[in-house]
N, C-alpha and C positions, 0 to 999 in steps of 0.2 A: 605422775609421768614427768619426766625431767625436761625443764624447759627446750632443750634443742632437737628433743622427740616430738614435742609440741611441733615446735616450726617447722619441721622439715616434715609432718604430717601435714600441715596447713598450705606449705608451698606442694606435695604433691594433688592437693584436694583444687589447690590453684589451677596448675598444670592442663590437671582433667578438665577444667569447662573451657580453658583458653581456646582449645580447636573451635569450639562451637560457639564461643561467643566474641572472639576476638579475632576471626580469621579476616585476612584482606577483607574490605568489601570489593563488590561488585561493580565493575565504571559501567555504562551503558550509555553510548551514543546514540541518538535521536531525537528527532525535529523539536522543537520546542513546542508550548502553547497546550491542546487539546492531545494531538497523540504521545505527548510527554507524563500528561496526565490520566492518559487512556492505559499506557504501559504501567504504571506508578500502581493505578487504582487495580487493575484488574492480574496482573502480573508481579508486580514487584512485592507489592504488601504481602502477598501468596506466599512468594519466597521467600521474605524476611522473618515471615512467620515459621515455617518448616524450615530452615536451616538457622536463623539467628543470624544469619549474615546481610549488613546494611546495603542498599543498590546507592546509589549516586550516580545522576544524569550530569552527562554534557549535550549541549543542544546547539543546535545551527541548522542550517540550508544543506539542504541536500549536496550542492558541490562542493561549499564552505567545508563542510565533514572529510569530506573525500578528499580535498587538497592539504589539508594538515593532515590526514593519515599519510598521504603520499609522503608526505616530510616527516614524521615521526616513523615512519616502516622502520619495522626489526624491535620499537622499544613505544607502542602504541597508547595511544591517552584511557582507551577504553578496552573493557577484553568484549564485549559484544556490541555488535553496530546492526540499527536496526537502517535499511535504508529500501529505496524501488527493487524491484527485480532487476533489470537492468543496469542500474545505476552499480547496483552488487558486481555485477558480472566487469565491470570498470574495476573494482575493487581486485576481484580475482585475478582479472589480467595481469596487474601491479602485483600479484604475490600478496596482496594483502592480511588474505583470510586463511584460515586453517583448510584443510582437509578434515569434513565432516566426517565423524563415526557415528552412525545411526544407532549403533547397537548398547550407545550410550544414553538414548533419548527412548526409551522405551513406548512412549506416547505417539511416537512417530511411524509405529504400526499402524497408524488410521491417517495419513495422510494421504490428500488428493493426490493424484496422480498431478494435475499442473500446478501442484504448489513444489515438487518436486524438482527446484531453477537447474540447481548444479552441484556438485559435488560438493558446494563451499557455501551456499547458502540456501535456508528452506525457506516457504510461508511461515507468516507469522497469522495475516486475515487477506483477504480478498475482497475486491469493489468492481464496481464495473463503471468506463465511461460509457452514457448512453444519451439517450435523448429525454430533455426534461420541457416542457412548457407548461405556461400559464392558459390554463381551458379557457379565463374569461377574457384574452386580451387576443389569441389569432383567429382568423378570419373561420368564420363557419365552414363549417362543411373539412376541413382539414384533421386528417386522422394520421399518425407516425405508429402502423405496422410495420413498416420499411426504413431504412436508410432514406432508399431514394425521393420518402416523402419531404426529405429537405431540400429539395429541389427545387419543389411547386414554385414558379412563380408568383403565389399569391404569401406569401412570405420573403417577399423582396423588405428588404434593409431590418430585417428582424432577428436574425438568426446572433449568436455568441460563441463563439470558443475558443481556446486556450491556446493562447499565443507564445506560450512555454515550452508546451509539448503536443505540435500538433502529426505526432504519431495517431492519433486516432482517427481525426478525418482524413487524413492520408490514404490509410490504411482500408478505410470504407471507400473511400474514391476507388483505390486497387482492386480494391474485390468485386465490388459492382461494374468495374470494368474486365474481371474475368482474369484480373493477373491479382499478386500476395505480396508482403511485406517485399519479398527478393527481387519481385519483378515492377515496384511500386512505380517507376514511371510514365506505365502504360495506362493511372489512374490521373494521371497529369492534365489531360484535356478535361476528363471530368470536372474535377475542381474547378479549375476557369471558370468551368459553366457555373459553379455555386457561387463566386463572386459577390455576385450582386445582391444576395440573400445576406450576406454579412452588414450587421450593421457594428457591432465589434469586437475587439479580441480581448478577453479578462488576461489580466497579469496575478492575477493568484483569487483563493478563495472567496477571499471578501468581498475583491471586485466582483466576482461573478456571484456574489448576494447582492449588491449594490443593484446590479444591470436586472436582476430578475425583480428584487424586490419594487425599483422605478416602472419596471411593466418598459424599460427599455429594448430589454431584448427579452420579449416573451421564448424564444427559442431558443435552445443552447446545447451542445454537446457537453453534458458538466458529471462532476464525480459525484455517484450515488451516494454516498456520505455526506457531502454538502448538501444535496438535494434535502433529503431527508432531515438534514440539519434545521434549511429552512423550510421545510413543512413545520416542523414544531414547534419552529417561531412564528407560526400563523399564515404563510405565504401559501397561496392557492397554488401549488404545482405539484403536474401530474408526472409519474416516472416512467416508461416505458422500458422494456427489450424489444427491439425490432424480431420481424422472424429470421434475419440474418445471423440475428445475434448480436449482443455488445461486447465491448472489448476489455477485456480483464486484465486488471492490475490487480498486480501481488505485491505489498510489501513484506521483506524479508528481514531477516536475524539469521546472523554471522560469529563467528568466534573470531577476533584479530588473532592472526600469526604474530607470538612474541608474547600475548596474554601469560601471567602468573599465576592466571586464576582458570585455566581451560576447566580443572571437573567442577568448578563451581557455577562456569558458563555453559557446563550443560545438560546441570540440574537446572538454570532457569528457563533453557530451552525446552527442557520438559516439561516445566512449569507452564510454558506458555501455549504447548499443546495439550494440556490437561481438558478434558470436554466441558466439563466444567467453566472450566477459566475462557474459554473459546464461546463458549456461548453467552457465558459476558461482554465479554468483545464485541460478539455480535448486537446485545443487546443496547449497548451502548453507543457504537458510533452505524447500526444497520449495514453492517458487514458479513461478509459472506465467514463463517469458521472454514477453516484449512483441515481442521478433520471430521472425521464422516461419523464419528459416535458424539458430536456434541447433540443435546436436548436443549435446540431451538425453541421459543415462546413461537406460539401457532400464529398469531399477527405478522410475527416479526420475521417466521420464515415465511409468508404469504409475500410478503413485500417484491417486489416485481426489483431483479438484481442482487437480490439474497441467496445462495444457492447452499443448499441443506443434502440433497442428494447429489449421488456420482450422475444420474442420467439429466441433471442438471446443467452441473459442470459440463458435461460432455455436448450437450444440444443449444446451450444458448451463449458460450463462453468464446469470443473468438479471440484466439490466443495469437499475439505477437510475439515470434522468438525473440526470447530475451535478452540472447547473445546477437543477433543479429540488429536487435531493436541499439542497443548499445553501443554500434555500429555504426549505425544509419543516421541515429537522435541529429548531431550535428549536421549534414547534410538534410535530413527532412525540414530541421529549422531553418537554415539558410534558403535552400531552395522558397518556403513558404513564404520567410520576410519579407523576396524579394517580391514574390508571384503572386499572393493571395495579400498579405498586409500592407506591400504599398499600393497605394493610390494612383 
């Protein structure tokens, strides 16, 4: 064969694997630290395997993310952005995100009804905040069936929660007083009354390991993922759902509007509702999966805030409109700082 049939055999033998092995990679926006490592291990390697195309994470804070997308719009750092429910629907408002096609995510035939945020972004997993304590450190005789068990005055200056985002005992203030997210300041006197049950408010994760782990605040409204986290660091606490319900958080994934890579962001959207890949998820940080065919480990869907079933979802999941939660966030925070955190 004559050398320039040689070459031009071997640059089109080239050609053929470049799609597959040399395509853009993948950006992916999301938090740093454990769910960085949670998407990487149980999502990304998945994808990198089946398509040959490498992921590469940027990380930051939740609004950190959001405000450098706001200034890059139209020409975006990442083509998929995993962030809150809510936080998403900020996103969208801004034009951020694509318009989802479902019909491209084939996987997305088993998804929950309330992982279902908005036209622009879906679940990725689900958690619940709820009520956690230490059995050995509150007063006898105190049992959290209810919300309202946070009230008991024999829990004065014990109680903890999240001085970041306190949508949730808001939210439980609202409904125990007979009104909903829309109508939340009719749950305003309630609160007051829980006051004095606050001994204090965690600023992220670790703190509120710190405050359980001290036996400071043996009571805490805190996220079932950390809870569980610090179970298996040895810490004696118990998880509850109230019968009211706890309140569900969905972290979601997005396609940026402007991505060059959109059908390769939504083959890992598919990836990441593989039942499979979902039940890892859950196994790993004790999360609820986003669809309804993953094959849960029996423990680990026993877990009190894990939801495996739709009549799950449906009976203990008290869901904050996402778009209105997105709304409100700034005003629930302000009104609380003033009202419930200062002194």
């Amino acid at each position: 064969m004559k050398p320039h049939f040689i070459a031009m055999g071997l640059a089109a033998a080239i050609l053929a694997v470049v799609p597959a092995q040399a395509a853009d990679k993948l950006v992916v926006s999301t938090w740093g630290g454990s769910f960085r490592d949670l998407i990487d291990e149980a999502i990304g390697q998945k994808f990198t395997a089946d398509t040959g195309v490498e992921v590469e994470y940027v990380t930051g804070g939740t609004m950190d993310r959001l405000n450098k997308a706001k200034l890059a719009k139209g020409a975006p750092e990442s083509d998929i952005t995993f962030t809150t429910s809510h936080v998403g629907w900020l996103y969208a408002s801004d034009e951020l995100y694509e318009t989802l096609d479902l019909s491209k995510v084939p996987n997305a035939a088993n998804l929950v009804e309330q992982a279902k945020i908005s036209p622009y972004h879906i679940g990725s997993w689900a958690y619940v905040y709820t009520i956690g304590y230490r059995p050995d450190l509150v007063p006898e005789g105190v049992t959290f069936s209810s919300w309202q068990d946070l009230w008991s005055p024999k829990l004065k200056g014990m109680l903890a929660a999240p001085d970041f985002d306190p949508s949730h005992i808001i939210n439980v203030a609202a409904l125990l007083s007979g009104a909903d997210a829309a109508t939340w300041e009719k749950g305003q006197p309630k609160l007051l009354e829980l006051k004095p049950n606050f001994k204090a408010f965690y600023t992220n994760d670790a703190n509120s390991q710190q405050l359980f782990a001290t036996g400071e605040t043996p009571v805490q409204v805190v996220l079932s993922m950390n809870a569980y986290y610090m179970i298996d660091q040895g810490v004696d606490i118990k998880l509850v759902v109230p019968k009211e319900g706890a309140i569900l958080g969905v972290d979601t994934m997005a396609i940026m509007k402007g991505s060059k890579n959109a059908e390769l962001a939504y083959k890992f959207i598919n990836t990441a509702l593989d039942p499979e890949v979902q039940a890892k998820i859950a196994e790993i940080k004790k999360g609820s999966p986003v669809v309804l065919n993953a094959k849960v480990d029996a423990e680990t869907a026993a877990l009190p805030g894990v939801f495996t079933k739709a009549e799950q979802w449906n009976s203990q999941a008290i869901v904050i409109d996402h778009k209105l939660r997105a709304e409100k966030t700034a005003e629930w925070r302000k009104w609380f700082a003033e009202n419930m955190i200062s002194r």
